[in-house]
C-alpha positions as CSV (number, residue, x, y, z in Angstrom):
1,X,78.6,90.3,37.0
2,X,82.2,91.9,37.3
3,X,84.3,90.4,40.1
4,X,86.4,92.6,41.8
5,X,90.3,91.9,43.1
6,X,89.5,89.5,46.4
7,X,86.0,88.3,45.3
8,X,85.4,84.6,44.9
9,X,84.3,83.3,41.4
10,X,81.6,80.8,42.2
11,X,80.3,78.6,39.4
12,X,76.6,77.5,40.4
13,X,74.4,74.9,38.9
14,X,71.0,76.4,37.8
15,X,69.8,73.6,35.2
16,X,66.7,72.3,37.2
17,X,65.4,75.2,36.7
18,X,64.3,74.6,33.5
19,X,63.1,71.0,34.7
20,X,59.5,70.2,33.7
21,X,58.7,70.1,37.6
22,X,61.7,72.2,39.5
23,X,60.1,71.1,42.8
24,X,62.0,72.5,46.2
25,X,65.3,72.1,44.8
26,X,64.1,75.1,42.6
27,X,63.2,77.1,45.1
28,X,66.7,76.6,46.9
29,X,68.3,77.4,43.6
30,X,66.4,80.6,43.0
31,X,66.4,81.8,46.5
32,X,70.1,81.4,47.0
33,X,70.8,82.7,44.0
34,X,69.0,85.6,44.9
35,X,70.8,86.0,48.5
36,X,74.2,85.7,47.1
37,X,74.0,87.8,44.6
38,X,74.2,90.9,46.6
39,X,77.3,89.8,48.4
40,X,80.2,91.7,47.5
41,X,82.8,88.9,48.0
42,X,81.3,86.5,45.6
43,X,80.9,86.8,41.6
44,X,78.2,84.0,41.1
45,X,77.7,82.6,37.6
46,X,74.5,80.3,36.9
47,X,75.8,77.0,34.7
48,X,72.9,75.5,33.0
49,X,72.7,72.6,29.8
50,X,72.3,73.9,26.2
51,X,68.8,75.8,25.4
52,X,66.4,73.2,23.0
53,X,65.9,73.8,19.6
54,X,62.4,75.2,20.8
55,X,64.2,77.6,22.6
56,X,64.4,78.0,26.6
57,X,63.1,81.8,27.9
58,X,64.8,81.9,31.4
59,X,62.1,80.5,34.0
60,X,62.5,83.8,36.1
61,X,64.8,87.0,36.2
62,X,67.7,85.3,38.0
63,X,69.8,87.8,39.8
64,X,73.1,86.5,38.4
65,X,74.9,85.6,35.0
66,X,74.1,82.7,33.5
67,X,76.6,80.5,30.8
68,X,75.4,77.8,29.0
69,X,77.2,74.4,27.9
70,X,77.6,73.0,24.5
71,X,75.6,69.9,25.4
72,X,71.7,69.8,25.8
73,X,70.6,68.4,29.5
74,X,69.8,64.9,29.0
75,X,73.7,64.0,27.1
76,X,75.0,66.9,30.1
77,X,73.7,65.0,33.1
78,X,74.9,61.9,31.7
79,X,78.4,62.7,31.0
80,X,78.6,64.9,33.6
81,X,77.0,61.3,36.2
82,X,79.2,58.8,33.6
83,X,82.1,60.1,32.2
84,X,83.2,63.4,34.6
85,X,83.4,65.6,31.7
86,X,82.8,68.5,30.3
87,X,83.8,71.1,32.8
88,X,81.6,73.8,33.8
89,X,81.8,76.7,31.2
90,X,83.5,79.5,31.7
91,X,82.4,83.2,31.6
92,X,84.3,85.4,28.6
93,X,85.8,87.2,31.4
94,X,87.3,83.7,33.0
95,X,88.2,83.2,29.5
96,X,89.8,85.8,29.1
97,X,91.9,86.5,31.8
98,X,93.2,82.3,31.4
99,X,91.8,81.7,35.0
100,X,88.4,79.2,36.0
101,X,86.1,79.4,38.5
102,X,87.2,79.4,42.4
103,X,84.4,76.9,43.6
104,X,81.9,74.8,41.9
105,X,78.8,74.1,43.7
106,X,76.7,71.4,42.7
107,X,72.9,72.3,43.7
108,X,71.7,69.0,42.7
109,X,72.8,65.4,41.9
110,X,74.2,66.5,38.7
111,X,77.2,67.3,39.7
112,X,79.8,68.9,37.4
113,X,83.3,67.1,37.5
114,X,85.9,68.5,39.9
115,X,87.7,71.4,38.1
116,X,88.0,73.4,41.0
117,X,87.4,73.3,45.1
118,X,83.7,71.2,44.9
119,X,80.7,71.6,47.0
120,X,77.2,69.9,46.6
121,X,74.6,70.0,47.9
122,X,72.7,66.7,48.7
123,X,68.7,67.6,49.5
124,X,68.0,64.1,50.8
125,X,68.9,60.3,50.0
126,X,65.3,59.4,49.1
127,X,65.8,56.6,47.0
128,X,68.4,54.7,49.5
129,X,65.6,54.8,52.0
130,X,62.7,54.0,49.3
131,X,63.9,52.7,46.1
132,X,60.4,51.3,45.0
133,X,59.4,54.7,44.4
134,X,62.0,55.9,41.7
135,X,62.4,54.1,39.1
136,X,65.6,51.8,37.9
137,X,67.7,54.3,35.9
138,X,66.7,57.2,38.1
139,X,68.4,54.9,40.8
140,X,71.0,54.3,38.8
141,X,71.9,57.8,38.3
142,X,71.5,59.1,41.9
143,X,74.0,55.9,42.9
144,X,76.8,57.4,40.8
145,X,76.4,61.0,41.9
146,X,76.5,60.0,45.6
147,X,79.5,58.5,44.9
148,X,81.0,61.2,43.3
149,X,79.9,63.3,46.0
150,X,81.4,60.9,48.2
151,X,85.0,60.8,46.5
152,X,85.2,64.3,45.3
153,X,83.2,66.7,47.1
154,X,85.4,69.1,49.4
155,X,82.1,69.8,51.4
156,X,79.3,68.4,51.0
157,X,75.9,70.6,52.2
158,X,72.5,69.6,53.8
159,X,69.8,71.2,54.5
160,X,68.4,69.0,57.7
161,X,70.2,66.9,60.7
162,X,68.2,64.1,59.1
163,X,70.3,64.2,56.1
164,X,73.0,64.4,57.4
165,X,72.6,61.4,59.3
166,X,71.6,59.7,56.1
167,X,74.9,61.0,54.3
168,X,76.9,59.7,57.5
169,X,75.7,56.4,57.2
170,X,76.1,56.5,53.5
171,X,79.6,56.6,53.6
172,X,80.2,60.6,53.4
173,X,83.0,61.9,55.1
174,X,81.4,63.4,58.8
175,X,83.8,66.3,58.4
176,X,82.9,67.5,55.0
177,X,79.3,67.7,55.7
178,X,77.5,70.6,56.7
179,X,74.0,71.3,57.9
180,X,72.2,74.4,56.4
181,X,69.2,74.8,56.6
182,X,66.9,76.2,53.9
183,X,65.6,80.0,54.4
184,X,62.1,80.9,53.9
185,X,60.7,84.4,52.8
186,X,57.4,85.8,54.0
187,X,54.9,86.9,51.4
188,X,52.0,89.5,52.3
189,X,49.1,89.3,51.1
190,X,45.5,91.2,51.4
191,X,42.4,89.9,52.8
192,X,40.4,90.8,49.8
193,X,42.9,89.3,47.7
194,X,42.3,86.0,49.5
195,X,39.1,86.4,49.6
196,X,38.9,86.7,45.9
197,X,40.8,83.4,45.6
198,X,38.2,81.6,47.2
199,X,35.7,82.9,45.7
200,X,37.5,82.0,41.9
201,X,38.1,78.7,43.3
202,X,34.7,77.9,45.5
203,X,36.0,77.8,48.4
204,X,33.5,78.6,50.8
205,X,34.6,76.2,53.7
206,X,37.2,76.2,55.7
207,X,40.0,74.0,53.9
208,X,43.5,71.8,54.8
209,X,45.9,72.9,52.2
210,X,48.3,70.4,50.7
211,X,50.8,71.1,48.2
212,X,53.8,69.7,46.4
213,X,54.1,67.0,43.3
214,X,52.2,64.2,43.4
215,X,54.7,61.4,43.6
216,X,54.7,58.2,45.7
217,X,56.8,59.6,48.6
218,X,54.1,63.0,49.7
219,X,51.8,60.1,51.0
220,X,48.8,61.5,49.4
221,X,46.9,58.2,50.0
222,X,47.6,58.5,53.6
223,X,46.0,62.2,53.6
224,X,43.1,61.5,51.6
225,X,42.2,58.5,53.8
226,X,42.7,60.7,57.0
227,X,40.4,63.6,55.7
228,X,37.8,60.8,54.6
229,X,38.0,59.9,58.6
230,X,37.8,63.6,59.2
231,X,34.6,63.9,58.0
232,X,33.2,61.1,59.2
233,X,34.1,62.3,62.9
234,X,31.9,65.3,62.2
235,X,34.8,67.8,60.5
236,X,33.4,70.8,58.4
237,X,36.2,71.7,56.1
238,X,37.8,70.9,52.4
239,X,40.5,69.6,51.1
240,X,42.5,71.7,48.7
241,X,45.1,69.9,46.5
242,X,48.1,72.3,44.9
243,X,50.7,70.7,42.5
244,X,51.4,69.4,39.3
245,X,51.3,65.7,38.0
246,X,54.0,63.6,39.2
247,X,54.9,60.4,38.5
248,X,55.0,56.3,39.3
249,X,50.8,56.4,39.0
250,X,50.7,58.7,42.0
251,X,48.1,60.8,40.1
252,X,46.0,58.0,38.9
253,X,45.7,56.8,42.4
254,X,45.2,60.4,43.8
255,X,42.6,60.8,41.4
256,X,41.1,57.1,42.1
257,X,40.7,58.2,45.6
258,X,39.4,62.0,45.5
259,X,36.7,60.2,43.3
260,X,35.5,57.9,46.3
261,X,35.5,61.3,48.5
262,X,32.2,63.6,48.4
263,X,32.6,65.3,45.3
264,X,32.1,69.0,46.7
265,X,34.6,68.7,49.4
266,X,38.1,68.1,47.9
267,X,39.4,70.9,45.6
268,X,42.5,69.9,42.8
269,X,43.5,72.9,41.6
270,X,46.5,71.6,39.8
271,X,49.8,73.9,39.7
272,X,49.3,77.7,40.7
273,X,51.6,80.0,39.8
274,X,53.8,81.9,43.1
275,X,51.3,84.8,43.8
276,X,48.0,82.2,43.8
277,X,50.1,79.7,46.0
278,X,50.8,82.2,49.1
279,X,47.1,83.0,48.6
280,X,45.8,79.2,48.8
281,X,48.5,79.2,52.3
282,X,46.9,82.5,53.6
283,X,43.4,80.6,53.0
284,X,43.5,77.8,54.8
285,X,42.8,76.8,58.2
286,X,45.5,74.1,58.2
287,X,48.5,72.9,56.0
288,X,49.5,69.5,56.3
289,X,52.2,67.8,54.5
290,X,52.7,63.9,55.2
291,X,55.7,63.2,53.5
292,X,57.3,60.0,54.2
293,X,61.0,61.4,52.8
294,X,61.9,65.3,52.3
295,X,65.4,67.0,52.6
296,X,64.1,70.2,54.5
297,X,60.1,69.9,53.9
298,X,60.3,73.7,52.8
299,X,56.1,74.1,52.2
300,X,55.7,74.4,55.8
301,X,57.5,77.4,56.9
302,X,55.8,78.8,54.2
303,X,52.4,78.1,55.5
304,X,53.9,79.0,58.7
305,X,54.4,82.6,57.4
306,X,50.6,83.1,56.9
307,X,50.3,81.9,60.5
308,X,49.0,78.8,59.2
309,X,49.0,76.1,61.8
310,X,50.9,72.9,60.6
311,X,49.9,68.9,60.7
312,X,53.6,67.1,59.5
313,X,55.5,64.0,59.9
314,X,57.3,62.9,62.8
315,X,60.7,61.4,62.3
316,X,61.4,63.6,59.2
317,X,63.4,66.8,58.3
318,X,59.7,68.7,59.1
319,X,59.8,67.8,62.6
320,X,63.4,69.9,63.0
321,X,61.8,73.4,61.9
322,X,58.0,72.8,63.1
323,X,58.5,74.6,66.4
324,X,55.9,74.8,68.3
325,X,53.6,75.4,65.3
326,X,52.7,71.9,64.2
327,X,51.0,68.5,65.5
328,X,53.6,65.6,64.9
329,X,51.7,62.8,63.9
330,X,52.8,59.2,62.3
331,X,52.9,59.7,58.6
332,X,51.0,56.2,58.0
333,X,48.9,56.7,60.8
334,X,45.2,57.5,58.9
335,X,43.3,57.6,62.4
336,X,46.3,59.9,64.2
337,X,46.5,62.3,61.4
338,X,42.9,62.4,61.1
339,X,43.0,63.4,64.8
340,X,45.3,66.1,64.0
341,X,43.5,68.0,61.4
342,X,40.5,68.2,63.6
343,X,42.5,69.5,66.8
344,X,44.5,71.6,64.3
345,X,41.4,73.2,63.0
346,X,39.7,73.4,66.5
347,X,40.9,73.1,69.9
348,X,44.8,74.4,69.3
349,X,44.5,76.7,66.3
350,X,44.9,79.7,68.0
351,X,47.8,78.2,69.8
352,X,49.7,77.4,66.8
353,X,48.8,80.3,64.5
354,X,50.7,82.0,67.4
355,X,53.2,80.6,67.0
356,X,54.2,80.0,63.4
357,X,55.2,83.2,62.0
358,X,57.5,83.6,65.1
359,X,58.9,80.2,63.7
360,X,59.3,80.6,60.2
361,X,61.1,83.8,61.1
362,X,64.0,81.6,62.3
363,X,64.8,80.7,58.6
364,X,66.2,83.1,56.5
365,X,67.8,83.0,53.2
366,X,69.9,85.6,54.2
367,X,71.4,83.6,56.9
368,X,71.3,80.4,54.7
369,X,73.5,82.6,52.1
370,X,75.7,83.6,54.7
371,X,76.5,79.8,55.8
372,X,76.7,78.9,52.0
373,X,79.4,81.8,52.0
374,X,81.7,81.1,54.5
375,X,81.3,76.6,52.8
376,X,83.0,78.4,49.9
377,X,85.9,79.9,51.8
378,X,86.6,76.6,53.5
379,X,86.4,74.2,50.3
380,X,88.3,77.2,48.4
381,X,91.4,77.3,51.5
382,X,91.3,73.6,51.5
383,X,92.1,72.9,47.8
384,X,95.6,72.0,47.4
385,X,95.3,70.0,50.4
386,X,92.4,68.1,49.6
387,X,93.4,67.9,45.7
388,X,95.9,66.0,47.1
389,X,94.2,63.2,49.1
390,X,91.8,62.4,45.8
């Protein structure tokens, strides 16, 4: 990308990207990317680690430059978390006209050091609330970068009221956070093309849709027990499972407890690729999604796009974009949420398909961009001043 005289020059973290699991903070990276890049005020370069030896094909067309550093992820994150060095890499045109990048903006917790105005963005504080579920170094790691968020960041970007909160009371700065929320991006898709799905998958009930990574945190025990109690009340419908393998033996005990379930009633697909996943939302008769902890809980305004009614946690990020499309229920509450998925698929499904697409309609990436936009002008006016208070 060329930037033109006025244009901002924004250096953008992309590396999780090329994670084994990008998760949501993927999706915000690729979306955003995506939005920003047809702004004519910005020039938007992608900064990712070194490609392996095995070589790294990009994950998807992004819609902006990409540079590379000299160091491969795992030594990057580390110096990057440890020793606040190297700087982001320039483009040759940076390079060559002896001048950096206007704002750096950290997407994740590896947060480059502070070579120019810096903004990150902070998805949740997860492991403050629950560090059982990560493990010791992860912990570690996330510790430092908070506190270089906390010490260097000129604004500091959430996508939920609940995070910020969390931020507040983890020492951040009130008037360097920002909320902004997360867009979302309605997919069509045909009925014969869901249709076909099912068919390829067996599918010939009615299902509840879950999907994300199995780690401790989705409360996939508290689901499975809840659909178990489902049934047992008289329900007729699946359970579908979408997502990879996590981590901290959430898939052995996932896979302990589908076992103890009627064999023909709970589908584990595994991870689909984009174009199967809107197809397993269109699908279903309900999405739920139980997570204890998210940032933004991004999975179900994308239900909620398929007018696909939505059973979620109360008390979480979820509860601030449900609308009027969702049931609320305790997240550790097996006979509430139970009770949910069978008035979800009954009684107020009509109710709540009604109103989800109006709903998810509230969140665009567009407007998410333009919020992210006018963070870069603030950080970028407030340099000198804030350079000075470090």
């Amino acid at each position: 990308m060329t930037a033109h005289p006025g244009t901002i020059s924004v250096a953008l973290t992309v590396e999780q990207l090329w994670q084994p699991v990008p998760g949501g903070s993927g999706t915000y990276i690729r979306a955003l990317t995506a939005a920003l890049s047809v702004r004519d005020e910005l020039a938007v370069t992608g900064v990712r680690a070194r490609p392996s030896r095995r070589g790294d094909d990009d994950p998807s067309p992004l819609q902006v430059d990409v540079v590379a550093s000299h160091l491969p992820r795992r030594a990057l994150y580390e110096a990057w978390n440890k020793l606040r060095r190297p700087s982001v890499p320039r483009t040759p045109a940076l390079r060559h006209a002896g001048r950096g990048y206007d704002v750096v903006h950290a997407t994740t917790w590896a947060i480059p050091p502070r070579s120019a105005p810096l903004v990150v963005t902070i998805h949740d504080v997860a492991f403050l609330r629950s560090p059982e579920h990560f493990t010791p170094r992860g912990v570690s790691f996330f510790q430092r970068a908070l506190d270089i968020a906390r010490t260097e960041a000129d604004i500091v970007i959430v996508p939920s009221e609940t995070t910020r909160l969390d931020c507040l009371e983890a020492g951040i700065r009130e008037d360097r956070l920002q909320v902004i929320h997360h867009g979302t991006t309605g997919v069509a898709v045909s009925s014969d093309d869901v249709a076909q799905f099912r068919r390829r998958h067996r599918l010939e009930r009615e299902y509840v849709l879950w999907c994300g990574t199995l780690e401790p945190r989705k409360n996939l025990p508290t689901l499975l027990a809840s659909f178990d109690a489902a049934l047992t009340s008289g329900a007729d419908l699946d359970l579908v499972l979408v997502g990879p393998s996590g981590w901290g033996g959430t898939s052995d005990d996932v896979r302990r407890l589908v076992q103890a379930l009627p064999a023909d009633r709970v589908h584990t697909l595994g991870r689909l690729d984009d174009d199967d996943l809107q197809l397993a939302y269109a699908g279903a008769r309900v999405f739920c999604f139980p997570s204890l902890w998210e940032g933004f809980g991004m999975p179900i305004l994308e239900a909620m796009n398929h007018g696909i009614p939505v059973v979620t946690s109360r008390g979480t990020s979820m509860e601030e974009v449900s609308g009027d499309a969702a049931i609320l229920v305790d997240p550790l509450d097996v006979d509430s949420m139970a009770q949910a998925l069978v008035e979800a698929a009954g009684p107020a499904h009509d109710r709540l398909s009604a109103a989800a697409r109006p709903n998810a309609a509230r969140y665009t990436w567009e407007a998410s961009a333009e919020k992210h936009v006018t963070a870069y002008h603030e950080a970028a006016a407030a340099w000198p001043i804030s350079r000075n208070q470090l």
